[in-house]
N, C-alpha and C positions, 0 to 999 in steps of 0.2 A: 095420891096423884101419881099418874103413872107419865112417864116420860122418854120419848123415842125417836131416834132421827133416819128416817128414808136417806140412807148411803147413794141411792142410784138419783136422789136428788139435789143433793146437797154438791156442793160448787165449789168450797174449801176457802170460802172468805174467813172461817176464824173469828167472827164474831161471836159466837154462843160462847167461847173457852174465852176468850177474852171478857164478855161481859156477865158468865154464869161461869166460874171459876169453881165453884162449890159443889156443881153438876155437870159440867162439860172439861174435855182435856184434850190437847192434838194429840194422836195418837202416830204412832212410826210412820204410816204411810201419809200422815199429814192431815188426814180426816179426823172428822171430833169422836171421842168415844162420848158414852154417858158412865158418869163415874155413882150416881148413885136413880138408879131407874125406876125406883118407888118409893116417892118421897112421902115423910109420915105428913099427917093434917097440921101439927102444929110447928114443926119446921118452916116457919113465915119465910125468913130468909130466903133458902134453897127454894119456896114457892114462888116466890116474886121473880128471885134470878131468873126460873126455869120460864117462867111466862116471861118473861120481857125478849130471852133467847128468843122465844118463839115468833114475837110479834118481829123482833129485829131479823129473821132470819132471811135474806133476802129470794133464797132459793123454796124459802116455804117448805125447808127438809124439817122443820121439830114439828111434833107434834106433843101437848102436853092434855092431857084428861083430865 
């Protein structure tokens, strides 16, 4: 599973790092980084985080494969 956030769309509400804490992190300038960008198949956790990031993301910056 691979996972990525569109910077020029993303809005800086903080929810991914907040609610996927295991794959998202504010980074200096305030925006999320992604702390782990190819998540293995059985990593359930970090997959569920990372999809929930995505649905909750209100700018519709994550994208998760």
């Amino acid at each position: 599973m691979k996972v990525r956030i569109d910077l020029s769309r993303c809005q800086g509400h903080g929810r991914c790092y907040e609610m996927a804490s295991a794959v998202f992190d504010c980074g200096p300038d305030g925006k999320p980084v992604v702390l782990v960008p190819d998540i293995d198949d059985d990593d359930v956790e970090r997959k569920m985080q990372a999809s929930s990031a995505e649905m909750m993301c209100p700018a519709g910056a994550i994208t998760v494969e």
